[in-house]
C-alpha positions as CSV (number, residue, x, y, z in Angstrom):
1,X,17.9,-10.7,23.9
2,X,18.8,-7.1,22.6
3,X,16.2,-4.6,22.3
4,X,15.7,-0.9,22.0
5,X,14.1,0.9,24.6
6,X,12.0,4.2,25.5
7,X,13.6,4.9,28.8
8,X,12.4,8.8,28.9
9,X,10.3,10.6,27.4
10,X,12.4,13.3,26.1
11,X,12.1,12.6,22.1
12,X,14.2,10.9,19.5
13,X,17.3,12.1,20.5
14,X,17.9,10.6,23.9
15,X,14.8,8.9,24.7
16,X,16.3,5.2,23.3
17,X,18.6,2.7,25.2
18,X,20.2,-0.4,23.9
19,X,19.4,-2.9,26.0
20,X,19.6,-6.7,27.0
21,X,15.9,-7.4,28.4
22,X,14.9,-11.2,28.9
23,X,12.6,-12.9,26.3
24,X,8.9,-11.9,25.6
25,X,6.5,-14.3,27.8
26,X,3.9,-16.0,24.7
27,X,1.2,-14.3,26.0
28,X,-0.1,-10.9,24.8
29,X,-2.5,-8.3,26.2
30,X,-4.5,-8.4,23.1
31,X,-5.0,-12.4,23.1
32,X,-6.2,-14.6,25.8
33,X,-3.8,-17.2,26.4
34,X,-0.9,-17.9,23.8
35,X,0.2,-15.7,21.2
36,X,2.8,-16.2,18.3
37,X,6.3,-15.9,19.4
38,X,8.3,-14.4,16.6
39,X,11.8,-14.7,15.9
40,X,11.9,-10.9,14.4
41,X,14.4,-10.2,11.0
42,X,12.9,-6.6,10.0
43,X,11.1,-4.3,12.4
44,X,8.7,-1.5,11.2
45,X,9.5,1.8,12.2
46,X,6.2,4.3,12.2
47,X,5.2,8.2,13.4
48,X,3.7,6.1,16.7
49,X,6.7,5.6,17.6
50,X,8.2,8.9,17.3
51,X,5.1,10.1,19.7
52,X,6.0,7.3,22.1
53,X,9.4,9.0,22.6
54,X,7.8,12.3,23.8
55,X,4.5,10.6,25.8
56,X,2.3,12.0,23.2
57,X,1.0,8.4,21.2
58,X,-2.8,7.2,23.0
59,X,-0.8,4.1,23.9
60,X,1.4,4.8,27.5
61,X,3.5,2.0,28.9
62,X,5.2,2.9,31.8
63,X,9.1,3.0,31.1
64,X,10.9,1.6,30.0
65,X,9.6,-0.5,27.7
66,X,9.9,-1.8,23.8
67,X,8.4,0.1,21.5
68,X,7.9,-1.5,17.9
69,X,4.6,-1.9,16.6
70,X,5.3,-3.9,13.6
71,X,7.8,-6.9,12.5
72,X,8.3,-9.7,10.5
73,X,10.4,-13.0,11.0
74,X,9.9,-16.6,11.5
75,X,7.4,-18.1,14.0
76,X,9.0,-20.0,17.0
77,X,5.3,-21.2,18.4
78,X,2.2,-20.8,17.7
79,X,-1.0,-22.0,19.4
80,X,-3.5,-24.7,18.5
81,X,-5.5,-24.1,15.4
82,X,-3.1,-20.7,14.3
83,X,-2.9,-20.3,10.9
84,X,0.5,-20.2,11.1
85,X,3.5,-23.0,12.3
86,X,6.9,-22.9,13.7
87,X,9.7,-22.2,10.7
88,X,6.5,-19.7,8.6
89,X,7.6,-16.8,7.4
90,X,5.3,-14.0,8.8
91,X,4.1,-10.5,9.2
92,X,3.0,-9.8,12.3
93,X,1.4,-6.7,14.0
94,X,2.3,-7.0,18.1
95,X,1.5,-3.6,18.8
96,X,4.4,-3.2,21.1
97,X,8.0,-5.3,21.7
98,X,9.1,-5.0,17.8
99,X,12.4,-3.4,18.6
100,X,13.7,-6.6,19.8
101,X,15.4,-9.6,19.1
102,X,12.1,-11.7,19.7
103,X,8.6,-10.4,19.9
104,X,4.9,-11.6,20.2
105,X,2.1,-11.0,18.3
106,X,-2.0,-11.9,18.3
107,X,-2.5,-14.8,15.8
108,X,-5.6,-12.6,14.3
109,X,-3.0,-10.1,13.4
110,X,-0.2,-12.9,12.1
111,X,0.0,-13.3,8.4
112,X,2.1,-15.5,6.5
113,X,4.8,-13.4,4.4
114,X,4.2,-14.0,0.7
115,X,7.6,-15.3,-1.3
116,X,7.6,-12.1,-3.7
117,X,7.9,-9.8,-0.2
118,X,11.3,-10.1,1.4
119,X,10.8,-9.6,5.4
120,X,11.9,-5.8,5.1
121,X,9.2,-5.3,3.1
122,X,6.8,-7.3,5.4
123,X,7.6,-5.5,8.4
124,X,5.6,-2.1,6.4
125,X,3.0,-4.6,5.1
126,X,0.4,-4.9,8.1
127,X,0.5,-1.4,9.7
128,X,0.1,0.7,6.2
129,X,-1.1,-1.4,4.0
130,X,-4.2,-2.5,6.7
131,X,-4.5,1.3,7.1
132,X,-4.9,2.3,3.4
133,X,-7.1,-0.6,2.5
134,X,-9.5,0.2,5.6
135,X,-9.1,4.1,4.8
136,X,-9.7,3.6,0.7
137,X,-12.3,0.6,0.7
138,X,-14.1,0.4,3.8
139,X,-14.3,4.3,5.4
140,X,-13.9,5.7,1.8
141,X,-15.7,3.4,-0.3
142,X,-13.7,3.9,-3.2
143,X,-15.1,2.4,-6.4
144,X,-13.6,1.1,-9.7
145,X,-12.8,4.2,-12.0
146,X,-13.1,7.0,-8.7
147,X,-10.0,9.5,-8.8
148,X,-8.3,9.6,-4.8
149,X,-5.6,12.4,-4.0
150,X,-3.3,11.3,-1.5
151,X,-1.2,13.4,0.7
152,X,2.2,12.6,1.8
153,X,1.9,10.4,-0.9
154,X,5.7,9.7,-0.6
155,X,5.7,8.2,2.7
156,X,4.6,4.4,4.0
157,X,1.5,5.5,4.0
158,X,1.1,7.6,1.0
159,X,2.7,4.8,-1.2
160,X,0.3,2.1,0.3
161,X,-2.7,4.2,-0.5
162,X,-1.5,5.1,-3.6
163,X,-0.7,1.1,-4.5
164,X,-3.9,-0.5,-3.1
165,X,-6.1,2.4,-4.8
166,X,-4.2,1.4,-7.7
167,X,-5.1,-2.0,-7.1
168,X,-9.3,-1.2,-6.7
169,X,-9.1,0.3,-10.1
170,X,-8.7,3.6,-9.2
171,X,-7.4,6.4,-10.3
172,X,-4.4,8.5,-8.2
173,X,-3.2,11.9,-7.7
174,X,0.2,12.1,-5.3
175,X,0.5,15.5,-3.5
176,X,4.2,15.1,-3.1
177,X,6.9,18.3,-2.1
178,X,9.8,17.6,-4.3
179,X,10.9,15.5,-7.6
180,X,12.5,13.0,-5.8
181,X,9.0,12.0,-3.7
182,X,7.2,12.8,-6.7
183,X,9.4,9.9,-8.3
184,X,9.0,7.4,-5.1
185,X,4.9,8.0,-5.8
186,X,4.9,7.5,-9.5
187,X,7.1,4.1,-8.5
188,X,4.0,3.5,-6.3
189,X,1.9,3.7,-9.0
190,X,0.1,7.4,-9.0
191,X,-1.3,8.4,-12.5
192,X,-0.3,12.2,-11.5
193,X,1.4,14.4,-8.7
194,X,1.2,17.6,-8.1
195,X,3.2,20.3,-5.6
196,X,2.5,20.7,-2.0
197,X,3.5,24.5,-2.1
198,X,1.7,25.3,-5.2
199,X,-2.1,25.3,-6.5
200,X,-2.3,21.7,-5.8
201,X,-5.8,22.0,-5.3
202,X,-6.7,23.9,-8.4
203,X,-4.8,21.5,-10.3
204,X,-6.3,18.3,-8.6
205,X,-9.8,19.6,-9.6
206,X,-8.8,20.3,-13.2
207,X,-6.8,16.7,-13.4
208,X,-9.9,14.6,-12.3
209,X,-12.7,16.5,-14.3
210,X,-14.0,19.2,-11.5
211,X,-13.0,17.4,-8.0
212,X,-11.5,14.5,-7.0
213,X,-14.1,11.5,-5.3
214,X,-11.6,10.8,-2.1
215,X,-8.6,12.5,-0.3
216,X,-6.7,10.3,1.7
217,X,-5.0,12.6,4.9
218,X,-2.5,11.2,6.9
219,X,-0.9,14.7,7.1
220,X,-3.4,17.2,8.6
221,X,-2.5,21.0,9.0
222,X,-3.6,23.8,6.9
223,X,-4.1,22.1,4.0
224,X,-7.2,20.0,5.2
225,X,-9.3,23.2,4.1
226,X,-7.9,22.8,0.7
227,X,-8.4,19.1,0.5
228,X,-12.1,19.6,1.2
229,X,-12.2,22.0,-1.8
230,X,-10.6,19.9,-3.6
231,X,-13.7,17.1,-3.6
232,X,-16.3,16.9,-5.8
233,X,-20.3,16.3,-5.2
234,X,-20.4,13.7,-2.6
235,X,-16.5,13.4,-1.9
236,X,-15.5,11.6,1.3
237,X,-11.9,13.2,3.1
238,X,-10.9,10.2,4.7
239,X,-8.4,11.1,7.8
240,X,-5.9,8.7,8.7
241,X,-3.2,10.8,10.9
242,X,-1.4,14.4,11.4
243,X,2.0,13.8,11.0
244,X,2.1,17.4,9.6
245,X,1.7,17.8,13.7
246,X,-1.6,19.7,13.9
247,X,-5.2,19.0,14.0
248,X,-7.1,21.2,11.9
249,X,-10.9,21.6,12.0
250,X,-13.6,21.9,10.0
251,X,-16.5,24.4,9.5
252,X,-19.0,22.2,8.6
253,X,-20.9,24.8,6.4
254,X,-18.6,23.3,3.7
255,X,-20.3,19.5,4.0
256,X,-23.6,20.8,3.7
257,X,-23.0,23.4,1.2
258,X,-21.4,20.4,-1.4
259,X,-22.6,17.6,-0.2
260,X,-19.5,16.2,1.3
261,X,-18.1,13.9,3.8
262,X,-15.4,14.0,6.4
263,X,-14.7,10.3,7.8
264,X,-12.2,9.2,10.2
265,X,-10.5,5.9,9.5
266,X,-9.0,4.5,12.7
267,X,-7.5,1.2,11.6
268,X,-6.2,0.2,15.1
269,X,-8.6,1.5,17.1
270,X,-10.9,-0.7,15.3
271,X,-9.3,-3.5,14.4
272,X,-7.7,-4.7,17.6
273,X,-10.8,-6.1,18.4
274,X,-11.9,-7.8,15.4
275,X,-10.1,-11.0,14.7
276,X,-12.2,-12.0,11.4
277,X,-12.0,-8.5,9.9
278,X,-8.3,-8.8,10.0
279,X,-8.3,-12.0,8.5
280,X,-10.8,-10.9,5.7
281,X,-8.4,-7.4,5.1
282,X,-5.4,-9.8,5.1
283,X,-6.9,-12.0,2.5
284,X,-8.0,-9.1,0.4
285,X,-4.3,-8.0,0.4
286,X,-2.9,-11.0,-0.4
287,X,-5.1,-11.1,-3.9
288,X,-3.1,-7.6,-4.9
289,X,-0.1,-8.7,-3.8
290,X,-0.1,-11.6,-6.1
291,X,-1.4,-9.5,-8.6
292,X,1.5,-7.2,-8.4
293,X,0.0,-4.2,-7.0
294,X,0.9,-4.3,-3.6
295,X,5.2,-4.3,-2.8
296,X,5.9,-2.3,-0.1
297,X,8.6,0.5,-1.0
298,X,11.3,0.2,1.4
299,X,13.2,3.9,1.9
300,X,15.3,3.0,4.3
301,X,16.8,0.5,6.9
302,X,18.8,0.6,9.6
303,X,20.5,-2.0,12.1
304,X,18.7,-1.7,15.5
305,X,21.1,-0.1,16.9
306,X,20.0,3.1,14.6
307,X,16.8,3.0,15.8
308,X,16.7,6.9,17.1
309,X,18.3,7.7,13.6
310,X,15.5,5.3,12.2
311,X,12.8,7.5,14.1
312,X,14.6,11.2,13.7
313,X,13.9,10.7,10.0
314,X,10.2,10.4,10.6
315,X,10.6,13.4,13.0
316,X,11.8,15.3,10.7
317,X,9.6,14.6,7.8
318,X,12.7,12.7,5.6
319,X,11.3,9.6,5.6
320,X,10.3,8.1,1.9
321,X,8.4,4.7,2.1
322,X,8.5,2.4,4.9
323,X,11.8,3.2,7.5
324,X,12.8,-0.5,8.9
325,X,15.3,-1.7,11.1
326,X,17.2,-5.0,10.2
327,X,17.9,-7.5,13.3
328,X,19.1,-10.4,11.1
């Protein structure tokens, strides 16, 4: 089959190889015995990936190997008792192997692909859209009528968070760095945006009413301070990444001087393991999707030949939506 691989670990530019590699075995390091062999359409293309390239993402295969964390297709098999059959359109998380003609992925972390999503837009549905739900409703405990600022509210992230807070009855301020990405997060349904280089912060605290209840930070870098002034009495900064490529800290004189929070959301590091949370956060999904909320904003898609162009876009912080790559 073709595939992409990392063959060094030299970045974007010249760490990928076209290659023809033989078919994934069914089984999968996350599930014992059989997983769900996937005949892939759309692959998801995320900042993991781009860290792959340089050796800098927690997860290390020795090279080469297939990077891709994310797809969706149609299953070829499935175990006994999956919830899914050969010929289902799915979305599947396999962790690694997505660049590729044919991947495999844990049933726990196989959904079936609604008919209103197309398979581009189910290869960004698992990764971010898991992600935001865990960071808004689970490590943020958003509530009905809340106010959440999101930054990079433009990329697949930002546009997830912004559509599932949506979704909970929230109420959303993008932090976007240009009218075009202030556009993309208005599509995704945020109630107001504000600059990245100007008073955002000032201007967040004025919109919601003296502080915004959540920030949602899958960005990092010098503006974490900000966000954390940005909260109100009991505000929770949920962080999700630092694609903004550092990791700030925190003085924690500022949680106990405003009673605020700082709460890491981790969605694979915690999910991996838990087969029925998956299935509950896939469910839960599935409810806003039919309801309309939930239609992942596709920015851009490439053949899989593209794939470094795919992952220089992320690299260089162009990237609007989700980034896919198109196999069929």
């Amino acid at each position: 089959m073709r595939a992409v691989q990392i063959v060094e670990l030299t970045g974007p530019e010249t760490a990928l190889r076209m290659a023809d590699v033989g078919e994934p075995e069914p089984a999968h390091r996350l599930t014992p015995g059989q997983g769900v062999v996937i005949d892939v359409h759309a692959a998801g293309v995320s900042f993991p990936e781009v860290l792959q390239t340089r050796g800098q993402y927690q997860l290390k295969p020795e090279t080469p190997f297939v990077p891709g964390s994310e797809v969706a297709g149609v299953v070829r098999s499935a175990p006994d008792g999956a919830r899914v059959r050969p010929g289902d359109r799915v979305a599947a998380m396999c962790q690694l192997g997505g660049f590729a003609e044919v991947a495999v992925a844990p049933e726990y972390l196989t959904c079936p692909l609604p008919e209103r999503l197309d398979f581009a837009q189910g290869a960004g549905l698992i990764l971010n859209y898991h992600t935001a739900y865990f960071a808004l409703q689970m490590r943020g405990r958003l509530r009905e009528d809340e106010t959440v600022l999101v930054h990079g509210a433009a990329g697949g992230v930002g546009t997830a968070a912004l559509q599932v807070a949506k979704g909970l009855g929230a109420r959303s301020i993008a932090v976007v760095s240009s009218a075009e990405k202030e556009r993309i997060a208005r599509d995704a349904g945020a109630d107001e945006a504000v600059r990245s280089d100007g008073p955002w912060k000032d201007e967040a605290r004025e919109i919601s009413g003296g502080g915004v209840d959540v920030v949602v930070d899958p960005v990092g870098g010098d503006r974490f301070t900000d966000s954390l002034r940005a909260l109100r009495e009991n505000g929770r900064l949920v962080v999700v990444g630092f694609t903004g490529g550092s990791i700030p800290e925190v003085r924690v004189n500022r949680l106990l001087l405003n009673n605020t929070e700082v709460v890491g959301a981790g969605w694979g590091a915690y999910a991996t393991t838990k087969p029925d949370f998956n299935r509950e956060v896939a469910a839960a999904l599935n409810q806003l999707i039919e309801a309309g909320y939930v239609r992942p904003i596709i920015g851009a898609r490439f053949p899989l030949e593209q794939a470094a162009d795919a992952l220089r876009l992320l690299d260089e912080r162009r990237a609007t939506g989700k980034v896919v790559l198109e196999l069929r």
